[in-house]
C-alpha positions in Angstrom: 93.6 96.8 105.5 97.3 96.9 104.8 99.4 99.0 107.5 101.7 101.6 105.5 104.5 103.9 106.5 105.9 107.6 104.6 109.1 108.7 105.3 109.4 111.9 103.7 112.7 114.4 103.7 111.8 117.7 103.1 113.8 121.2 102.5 115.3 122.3 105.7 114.9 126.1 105.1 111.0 126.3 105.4 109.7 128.2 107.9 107.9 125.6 110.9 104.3 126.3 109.6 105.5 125.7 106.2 106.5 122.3 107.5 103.5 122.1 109.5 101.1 122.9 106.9 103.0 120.2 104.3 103.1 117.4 106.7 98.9 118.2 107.7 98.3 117.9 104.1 99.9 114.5 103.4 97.8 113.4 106.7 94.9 115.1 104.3 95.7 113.1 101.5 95.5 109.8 103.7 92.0 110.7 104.8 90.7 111.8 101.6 91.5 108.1 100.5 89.9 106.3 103.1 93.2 105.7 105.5 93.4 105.9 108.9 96.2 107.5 110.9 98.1 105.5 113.0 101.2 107.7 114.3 103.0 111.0 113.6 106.5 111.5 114.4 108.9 114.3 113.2 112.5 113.2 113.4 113.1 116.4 112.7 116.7 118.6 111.4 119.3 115.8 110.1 122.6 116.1 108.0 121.9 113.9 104.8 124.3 111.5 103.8 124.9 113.2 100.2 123.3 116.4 99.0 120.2 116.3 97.6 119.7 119.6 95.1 122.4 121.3 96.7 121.5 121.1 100.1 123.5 119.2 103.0 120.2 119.0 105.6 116.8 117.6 105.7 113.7 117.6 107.8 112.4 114.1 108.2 109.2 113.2 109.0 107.4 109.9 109.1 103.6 108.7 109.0 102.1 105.6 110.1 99.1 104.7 108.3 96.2 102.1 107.7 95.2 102.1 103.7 93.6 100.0 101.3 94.0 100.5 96.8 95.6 103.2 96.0 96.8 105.3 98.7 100.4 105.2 98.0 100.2 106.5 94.8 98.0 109.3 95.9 100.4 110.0 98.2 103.4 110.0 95.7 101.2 112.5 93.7 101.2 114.7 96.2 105.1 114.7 96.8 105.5 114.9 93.4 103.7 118.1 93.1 105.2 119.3 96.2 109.1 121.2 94.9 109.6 121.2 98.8 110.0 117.3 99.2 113.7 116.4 98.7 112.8 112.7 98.7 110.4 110.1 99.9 109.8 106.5 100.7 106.4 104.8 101.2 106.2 101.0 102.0 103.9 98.2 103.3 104.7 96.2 106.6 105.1 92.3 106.1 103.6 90.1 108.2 106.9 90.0 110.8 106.6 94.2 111.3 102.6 93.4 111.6 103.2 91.0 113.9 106.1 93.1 115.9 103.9 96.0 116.5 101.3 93.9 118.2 103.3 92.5 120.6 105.4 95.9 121.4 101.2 97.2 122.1 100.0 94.1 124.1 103.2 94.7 125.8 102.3 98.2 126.4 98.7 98.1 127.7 100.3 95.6 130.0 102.5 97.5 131.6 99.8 100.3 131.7 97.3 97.6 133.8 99.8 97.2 135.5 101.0 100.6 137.0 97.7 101.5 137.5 96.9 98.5 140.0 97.4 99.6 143.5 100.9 97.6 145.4 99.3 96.0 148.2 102.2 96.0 151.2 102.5 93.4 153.5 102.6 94.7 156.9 105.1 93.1 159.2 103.9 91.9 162.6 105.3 94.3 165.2 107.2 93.2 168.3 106.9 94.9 171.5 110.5 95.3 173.4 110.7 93.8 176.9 113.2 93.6 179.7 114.3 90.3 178.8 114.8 90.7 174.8 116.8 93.7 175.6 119.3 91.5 178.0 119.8 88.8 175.1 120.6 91.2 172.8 123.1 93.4 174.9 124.6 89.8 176.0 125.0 89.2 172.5 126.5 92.3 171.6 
């Protein structure tokens, strides 16, 4: 399976369960097609760099996805049909992303083993205080 990511702008001015409801449906779309979610994340309210029919911001959103044929097209479909999506960008990871994310996980569940291992403390051995130690230590002094 080839490991895809969507970033899509949409219009600003929709109401959040308008946004909601258009970002579940591309994650819709994925399913329907035999793809399996990876990661959601919603960049959220940005300035664009130009304007984009008329309008100055954008609500970014981008999905991580595991597909096979032709998913991206589906999903290009469904933007297409959609007059809400300002723009969008679907492409396949090469081998160096593939290979980037699988470190930055192994890396991960390392550092999760890791905290959940309990710190074993060495104790130090304790020394008793007697008349003669506390002689040296004022002759020092």
């Amino acid at each position: 399976m080839a490991i895809y990511e969507t970033v899509v702008i949409l219009n600003s001015l929709l109401p959040p369960k308008e946004l909601d409801d258009i970002i579940e449906r591309a994650q819709e779309v994925i399913k329907e097609n035999g793809g399996t979610i990876r990661s959601v994340d919603k960049w959220g309210k940005r300035r664009l760099a130009y304007e984009i029919q008329k309008k100055q911001y954008g609500f970014y959103f981008a999905i991580e996805f595991e597909g096979e044929g032709n998913l991206p097209l589906a999903l290009q479909s469904e933007y297409n049909f959609n007059d809400n999506v300002l723009r969008y960008l679907t492409y396949a990871y090469d081998k160096h992303k593939i290979k980037s994310v699988a470190l930055k996980q192994a890396k991960a569940e390392a550092l999760e083993a890791a905290a959940e291992e309990p710190v074993k403390v060495a104790e130090e051995p304790v020394v008793e205080a007697t008349p003669e130690s506390d002689q040296k230590e004022q002759e020092e002094a």
